[in-house]
N, C-alpha and C positions, 0 to 999 in steps of 0.2 A: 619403882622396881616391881610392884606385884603386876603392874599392866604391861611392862615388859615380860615378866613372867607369863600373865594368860595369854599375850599374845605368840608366844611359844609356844604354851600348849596347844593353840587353835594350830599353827604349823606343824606341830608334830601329829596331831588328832588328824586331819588333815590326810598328809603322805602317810598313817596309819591305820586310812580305814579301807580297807580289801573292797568294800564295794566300789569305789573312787573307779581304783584299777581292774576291776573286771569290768565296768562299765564304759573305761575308754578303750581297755582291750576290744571289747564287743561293739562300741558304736564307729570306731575306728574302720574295724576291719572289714563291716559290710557295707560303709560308704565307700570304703578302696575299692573293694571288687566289684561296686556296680557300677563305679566310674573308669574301670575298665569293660564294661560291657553298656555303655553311651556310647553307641555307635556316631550319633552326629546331634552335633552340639544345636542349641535353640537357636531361635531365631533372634534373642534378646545377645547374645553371648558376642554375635560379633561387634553389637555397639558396646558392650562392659570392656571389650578386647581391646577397639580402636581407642577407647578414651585411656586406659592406661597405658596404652604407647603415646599419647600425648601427654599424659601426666611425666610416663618416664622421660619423655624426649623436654621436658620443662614448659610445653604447650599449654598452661593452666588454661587461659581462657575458651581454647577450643573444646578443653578435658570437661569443663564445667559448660560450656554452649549446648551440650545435650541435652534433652530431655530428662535422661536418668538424672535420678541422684546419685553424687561423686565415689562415695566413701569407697565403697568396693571396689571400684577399678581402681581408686588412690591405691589402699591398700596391695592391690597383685599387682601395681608397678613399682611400690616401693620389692614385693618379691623377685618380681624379675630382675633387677639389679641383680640378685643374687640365683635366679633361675630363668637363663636366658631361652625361655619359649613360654610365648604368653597363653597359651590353651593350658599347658602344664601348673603354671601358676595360680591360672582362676583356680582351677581342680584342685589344687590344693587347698586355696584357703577356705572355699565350699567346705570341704570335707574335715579341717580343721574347726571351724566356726561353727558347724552342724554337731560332733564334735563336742566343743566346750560348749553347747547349749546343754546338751544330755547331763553332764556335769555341773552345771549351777542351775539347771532343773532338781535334781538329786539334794541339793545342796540347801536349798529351796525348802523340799519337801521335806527332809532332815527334821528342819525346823519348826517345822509346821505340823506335822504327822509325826514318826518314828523312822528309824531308820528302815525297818522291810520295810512298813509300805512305800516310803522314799524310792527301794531300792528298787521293787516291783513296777510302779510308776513310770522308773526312769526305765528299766527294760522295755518297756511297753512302748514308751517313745522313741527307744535306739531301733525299732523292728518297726517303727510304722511308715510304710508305706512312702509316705510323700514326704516326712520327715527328711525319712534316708534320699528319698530319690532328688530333693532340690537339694539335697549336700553334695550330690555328683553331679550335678549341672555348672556351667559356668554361668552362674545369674546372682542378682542379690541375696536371693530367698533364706540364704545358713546365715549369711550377717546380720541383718535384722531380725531374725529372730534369736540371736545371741542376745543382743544387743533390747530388744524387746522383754524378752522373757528375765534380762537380768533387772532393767527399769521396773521388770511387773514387780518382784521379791523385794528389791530395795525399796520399794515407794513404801509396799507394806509392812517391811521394817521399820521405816523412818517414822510412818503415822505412828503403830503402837508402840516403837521406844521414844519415839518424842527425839532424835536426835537428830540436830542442824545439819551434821557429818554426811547422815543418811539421807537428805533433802536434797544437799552436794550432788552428792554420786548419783542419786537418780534424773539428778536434772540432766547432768551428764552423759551419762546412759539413753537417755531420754532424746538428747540431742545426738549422738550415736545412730540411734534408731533412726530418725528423722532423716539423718544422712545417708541413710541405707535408702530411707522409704518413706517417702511423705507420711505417714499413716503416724511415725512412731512419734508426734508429735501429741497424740491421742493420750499418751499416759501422764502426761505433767497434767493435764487436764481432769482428769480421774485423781488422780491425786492427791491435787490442789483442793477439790471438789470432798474429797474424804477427810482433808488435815483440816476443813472448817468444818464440816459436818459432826465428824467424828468426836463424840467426849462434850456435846453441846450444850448439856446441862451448866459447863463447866465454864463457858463460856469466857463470862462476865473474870475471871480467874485467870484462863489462859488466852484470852484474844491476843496479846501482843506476844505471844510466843509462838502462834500460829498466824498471826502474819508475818513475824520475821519468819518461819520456816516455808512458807506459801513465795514468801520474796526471793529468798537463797534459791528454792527452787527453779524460778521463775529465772534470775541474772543465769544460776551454770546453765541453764541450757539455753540461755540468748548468746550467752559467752563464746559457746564451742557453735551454735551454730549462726550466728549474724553476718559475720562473711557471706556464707552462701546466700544467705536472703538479703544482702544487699547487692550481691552480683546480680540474682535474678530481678531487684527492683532496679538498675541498671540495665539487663537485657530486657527487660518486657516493659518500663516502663507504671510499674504500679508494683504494689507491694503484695506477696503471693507467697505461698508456700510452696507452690512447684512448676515449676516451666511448661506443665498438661494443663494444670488447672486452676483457678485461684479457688480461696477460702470460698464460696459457696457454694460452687461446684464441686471441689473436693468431699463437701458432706453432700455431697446429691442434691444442695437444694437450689445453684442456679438455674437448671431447665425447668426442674418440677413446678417452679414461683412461675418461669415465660408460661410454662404451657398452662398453667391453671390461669392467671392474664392472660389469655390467648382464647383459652375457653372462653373466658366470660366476656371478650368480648366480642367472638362470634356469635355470640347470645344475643346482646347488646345489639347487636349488627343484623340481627334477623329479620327485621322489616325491610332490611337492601337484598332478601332473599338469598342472602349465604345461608350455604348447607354448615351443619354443626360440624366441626373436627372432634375426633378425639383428642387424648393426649399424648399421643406422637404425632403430630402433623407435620406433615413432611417441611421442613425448614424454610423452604420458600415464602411458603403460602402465612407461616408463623410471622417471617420478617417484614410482608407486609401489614400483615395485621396490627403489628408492633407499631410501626410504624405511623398507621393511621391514627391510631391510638394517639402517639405522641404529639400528633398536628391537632387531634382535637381537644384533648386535655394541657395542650399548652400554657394555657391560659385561667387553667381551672387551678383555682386556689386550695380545694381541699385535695392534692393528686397525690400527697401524703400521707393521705389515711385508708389507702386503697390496699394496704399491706393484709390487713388483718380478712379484708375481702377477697384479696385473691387465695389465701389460707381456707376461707370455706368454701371458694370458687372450686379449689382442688378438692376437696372433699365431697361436695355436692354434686361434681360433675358429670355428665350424662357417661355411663360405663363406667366409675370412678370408680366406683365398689371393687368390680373384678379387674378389674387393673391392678388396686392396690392389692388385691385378696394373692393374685396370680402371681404379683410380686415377692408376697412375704413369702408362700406356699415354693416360688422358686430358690430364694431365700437358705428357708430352713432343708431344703431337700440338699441342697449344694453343701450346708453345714455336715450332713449327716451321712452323707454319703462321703464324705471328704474325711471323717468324722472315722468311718467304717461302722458299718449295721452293727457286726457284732462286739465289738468295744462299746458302742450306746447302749448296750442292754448294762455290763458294768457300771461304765459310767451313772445311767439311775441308779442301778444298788448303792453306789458310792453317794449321789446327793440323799438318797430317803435315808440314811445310816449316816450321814456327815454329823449332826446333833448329837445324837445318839452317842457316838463313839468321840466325839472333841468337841471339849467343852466351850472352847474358842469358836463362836459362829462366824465372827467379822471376816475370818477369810475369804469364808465361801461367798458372802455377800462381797466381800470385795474382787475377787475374780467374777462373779456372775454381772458386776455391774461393767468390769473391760469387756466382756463378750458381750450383755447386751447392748450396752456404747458404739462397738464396729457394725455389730448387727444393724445398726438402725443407719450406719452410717452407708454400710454397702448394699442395703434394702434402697435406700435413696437412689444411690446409685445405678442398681437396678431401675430401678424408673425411670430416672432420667435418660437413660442410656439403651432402653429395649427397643428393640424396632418397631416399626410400622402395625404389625398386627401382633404384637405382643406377647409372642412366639420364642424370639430368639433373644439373647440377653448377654451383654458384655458383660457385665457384673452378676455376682461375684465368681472368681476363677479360684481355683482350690489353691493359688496361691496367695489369694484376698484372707482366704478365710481358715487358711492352716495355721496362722496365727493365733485364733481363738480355742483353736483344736489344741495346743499346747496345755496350759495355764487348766483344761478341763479334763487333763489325762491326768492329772494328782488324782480327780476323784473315781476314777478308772481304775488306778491302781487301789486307794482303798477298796471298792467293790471289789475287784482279784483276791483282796486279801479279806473279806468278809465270805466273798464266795467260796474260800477256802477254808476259811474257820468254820463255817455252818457244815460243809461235806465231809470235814473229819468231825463235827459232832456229834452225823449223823450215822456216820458208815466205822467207824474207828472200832466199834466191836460187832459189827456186822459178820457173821458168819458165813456170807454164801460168799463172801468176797474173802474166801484161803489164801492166793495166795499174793495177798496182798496187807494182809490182817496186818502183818508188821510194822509196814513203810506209812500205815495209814493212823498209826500211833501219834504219831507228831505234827504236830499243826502245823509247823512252817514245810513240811517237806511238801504236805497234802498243798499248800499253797504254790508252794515251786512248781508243781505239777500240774495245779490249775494255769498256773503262769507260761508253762510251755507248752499248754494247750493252744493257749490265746497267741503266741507264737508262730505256733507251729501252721494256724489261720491264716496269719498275716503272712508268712516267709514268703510265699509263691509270689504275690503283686509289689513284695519288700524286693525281690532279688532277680525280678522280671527284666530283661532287658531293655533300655532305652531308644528309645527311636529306629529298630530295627527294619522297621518298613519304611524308613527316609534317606537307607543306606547308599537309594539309587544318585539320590541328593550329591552326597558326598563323592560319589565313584564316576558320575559326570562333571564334576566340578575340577574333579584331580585329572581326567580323560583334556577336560582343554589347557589344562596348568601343563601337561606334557604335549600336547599334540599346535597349540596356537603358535603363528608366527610372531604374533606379537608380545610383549613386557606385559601388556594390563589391557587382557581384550576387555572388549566392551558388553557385559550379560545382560539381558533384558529378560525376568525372571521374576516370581512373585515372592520369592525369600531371597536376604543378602548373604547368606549359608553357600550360594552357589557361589559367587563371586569371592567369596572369603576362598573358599577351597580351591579355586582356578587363579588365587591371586591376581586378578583383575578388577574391573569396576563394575558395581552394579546400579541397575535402572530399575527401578521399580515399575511393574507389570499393574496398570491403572485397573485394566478391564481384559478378559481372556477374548473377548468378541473384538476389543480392536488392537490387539496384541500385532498384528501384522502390520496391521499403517505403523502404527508407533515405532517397530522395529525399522524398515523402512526411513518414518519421519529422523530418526534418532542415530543413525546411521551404525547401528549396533553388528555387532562381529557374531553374538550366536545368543538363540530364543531357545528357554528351558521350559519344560511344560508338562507335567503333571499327566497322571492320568486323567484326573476327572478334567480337568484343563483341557486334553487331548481328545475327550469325548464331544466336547460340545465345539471346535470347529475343526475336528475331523477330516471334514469334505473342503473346506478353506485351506490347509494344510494340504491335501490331497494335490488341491489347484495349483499351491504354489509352488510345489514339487514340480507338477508337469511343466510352467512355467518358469521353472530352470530359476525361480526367486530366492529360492531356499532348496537345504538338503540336508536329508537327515546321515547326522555326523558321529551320531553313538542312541546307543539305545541300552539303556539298563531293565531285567537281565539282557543282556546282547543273546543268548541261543534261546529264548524262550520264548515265546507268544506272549501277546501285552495281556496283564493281568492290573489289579489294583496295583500296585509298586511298582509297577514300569514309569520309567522317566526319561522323555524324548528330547534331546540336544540335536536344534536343529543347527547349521550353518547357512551366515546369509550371502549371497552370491551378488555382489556389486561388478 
């Protein structure tokens, strides 16, 4: 009865605390209004779209033969049964899930902190930027980090109450994540890694209460997600965590192991007068190398202990320094600016005062060890993954790493509320400040105030419109969905946003230089072309106009002179 009892109270405390409901009031309403001002949807949105019309239409194996991970499109096609238009449904559950993060972020922090800082915290993330702006996209991004952020709180629940329950749910959660996002498999891991570290003195006492909670952990999240990882050891043939990549490429370190082997054995190789590579060399020259390698160490019995060599092969390697240096330095800048400059001035206030003000340190070392964790994961990445001269970098995208930006806005929020308690300690009978003498009496108000300061920062790039300058995108796409003789022209174009919008098929654009044979070879109905597209063959397009091959069929703006945002639809003339 009494646990029936508290668990009442937690439900009425709950739908009773006013912050709850101002805060889905507010994260609510600014992810609606900026998902009416996405002018045109990503380039990821039309495969999240196609897979839930196959999941709706009972199509599982083709739903799951994508690349993506399932859960999200699962999820907007079970919506669409009930809300038949599937751009409306991604939109919603974005905006829903972005949403219930804000709330068991709050919920979180409650527990951790107090309720204001909880409550300031969570304002700070319904108004950030990237936050709000991947909850009005149709992409994974609001689900897994639902789903992420609730794994982060439960895990840390489960270590310091020691409850099986809590091991449950995170594994769960855990595997949620995973299904959003290869990535969210990262937290059972962190964890797992804390439920035996943590309390070690104690060891010898509780070992077998921390393997069974390490275990439990371990089966819910194999439970909820083994399916999908035996479909993809099924479609790929080996066992993976994601149809991009397997397990050690996923942490960045299948290339970085080839190219530091690769290094060394251009080294190795220098008496045949090969030039040294770096560590991007270009793939070719790598597979031979590889190669050689493996014809002449065939035979070599020690070719198993080459592991720990090619480890400082990477390390040692000629330019290895500024490579790795360039990598981290890209790194941390992607964090920080993704991060926003002026929230990381908080955010320190909140870690050099995290002691100081709660007595409980294991927190902050246990979020600081999930963020350094991805960090090191999508630093790899980075490496493996930069081009040629080390310049330009797939990883990490502010969507890699607004994850870790989550989980490090609790201490954002404390700093707001430290920043606030120190300026009403300082100014609160300050005299030159009349007529404010009053409102500066009170500590939380003076902090409200700092808080809509830091608001008031963010709103502009919170409420900025989405892909306003891709509008030409969309308005060419709808031009052949009305004007084509055919059901499902054929687009040859470097986004499927075209084709989605003209309800036809699209080809993906290999190369803008040989965009005309391929159109031509491919026997395509109309070529879409960008401006910067449009700059570089120009005078090719020019040719193929006079040569009656092609003709331009719409031009966005159609009365204007081409500018960046012009988008040219040609037609191809058979």
């Amino acid at each position: 009865m009494k646990a029936i009892a508290l668990k009442h109270n937690k439900i009425k405390n709950f739908f009773n605390d006013r912050y709850i409901w101002l805060l889905l009031i507010i994260s609510l309403s600014v992810r609606i209004y900026l998902s009416f001002f996405t002018y045109v949807i990503s380039n990821d949105s039309v495969a999240f779209m196609q897979n839930a019309k196959f999941f709706a239409s009972g199509d599982f194996s083709s739903a799951l033969g994508h690349d993506y991970h399932p859960l999200y499109s699962l999820i907007m096609a079970v919506l669409y049964k009930v809300v038949p238009d599937m751009e409306l449904s991604g939109t919603i559950i974005s905006a829903l899930f972005g949403t219930l993060t804000i709330i068991v972020f709050y919920l979180i922090g409650k527990s951790v902190f107090d309720q204001k800082v909880s409550f300031v915290s969570s304002v700070v993330l319904a108004f950030h930027p990237y936050a709000v702006r991947f909850s009005a996209d149709i992409i994974s991004e609001s689900t897994y980090f639902f789903f992420f952020i609730s794994a982060l709180g439960l895990g840390y629940f489960a270590i310091t109450n020691r409850k099986l329950l809590l091991f449950a749910l995170t594994g769960i959660c855990s595997a949620l994540a995973y299904l959003a996002r290869p990535e969210g498999i990262g937290i059972i891991i962190i964890v797992a890694f804390w439920c035996a570290l943590k309390d070690c003195i104690k060891i010898k006492v509780l070992w077998k209460e921390k393997l069974v909670s390490i275990l439990i952990l371990v089966v819910s999240f194999f439970v909820f997600s083994m399916p999908y990882l035996v479909f993809i050891k099924k479609e790929t043939g080996s066992w993976s965590l994601t149809k991009k990549k397997n397990i050690s490429n996923l942490a960045g370190l299948g290339k970085v192991l080839d190219t530091a082997r690769n290094e060394r054995l251009v080294k190795k190789g220098s008496d045949r007068e090969k030039e040294v590579p770096n560590l991007a060399e270009p793939v070719t020259v790598l597979s031979t190398l590889r190669n050689e390698r493996l014809v002449e160490e065939d035979n070599d019995k020690n070719k198993n202990k080459n592991y720990w060599r090619d480890i400082i092969g990477l390390i040692t390697a000629r330019n290895s320094f500024k490579i790795h240096l360039n990598g981290i330095l890209h790194v941390i800048k992607k964090y920080v600016s993704t991060f926003h400059p002026f929230l990381f001035i908080f955010f320190i206030i909140g870690v050099i005062n995290w002691t100081r003000v709660n007595k409980e340190r294991f927190f902050g070392i246990y979020v600081a060890s999930i963020i350094l964790f991805y960090l090191i994961i999508l630093y790899r990445l980075n490496l493996a993954y930069s081009t040629h001269d080390g310049d330009i970098y797939q990883y990490p995208s502010r969507r890699h790493v607004m994850p870790l930006v989550i989980p490090a806005v609790f201490f954002v929020g404390l700093g707001v509320y430290l920043a606030g308690a120190w300026t009403h300690g300082k100014f609160h009978n300050c005299s030159l400040i009349v007529g404010f003498k009053e409102l500066l009496k009170n500590t939380w108000i003076v902090q409200l105030i700092v808080l809509m300061v830091i608001v008031s920062v963010l709103l502009p790039k919170t409420l900025k419109p989405q892909r306003f300058d891709k509008l030409g995108i969309k308005e060419a796409g709808q031009w052949v969905g009305e004007h084509s003789y055919k059901s499902y022209p054929l687009i040859l174009s470097g986004s499927s946003r075209n084709a989605y919008y003209a309800g036809g098929r699209h080809i993906q654009m290999s190369s803008i230089n040989g965009a005309l044979a391929m159109a031509t070879a491919r026997k395509v109905d109309y070529i879409l072309i960008t401006y910067r597209e449009y700059k570089v063959i120009e005078k090719e397009l020019a040719q193929s106009v006079k040569e009656k091959k092609i003709e331009l069929a719409y031009k966005y703006p159609e009365k204007e002179s081409v500018k960046r945002c012009s988008i040219f639809l040609y037609k191809c003339l058979y």
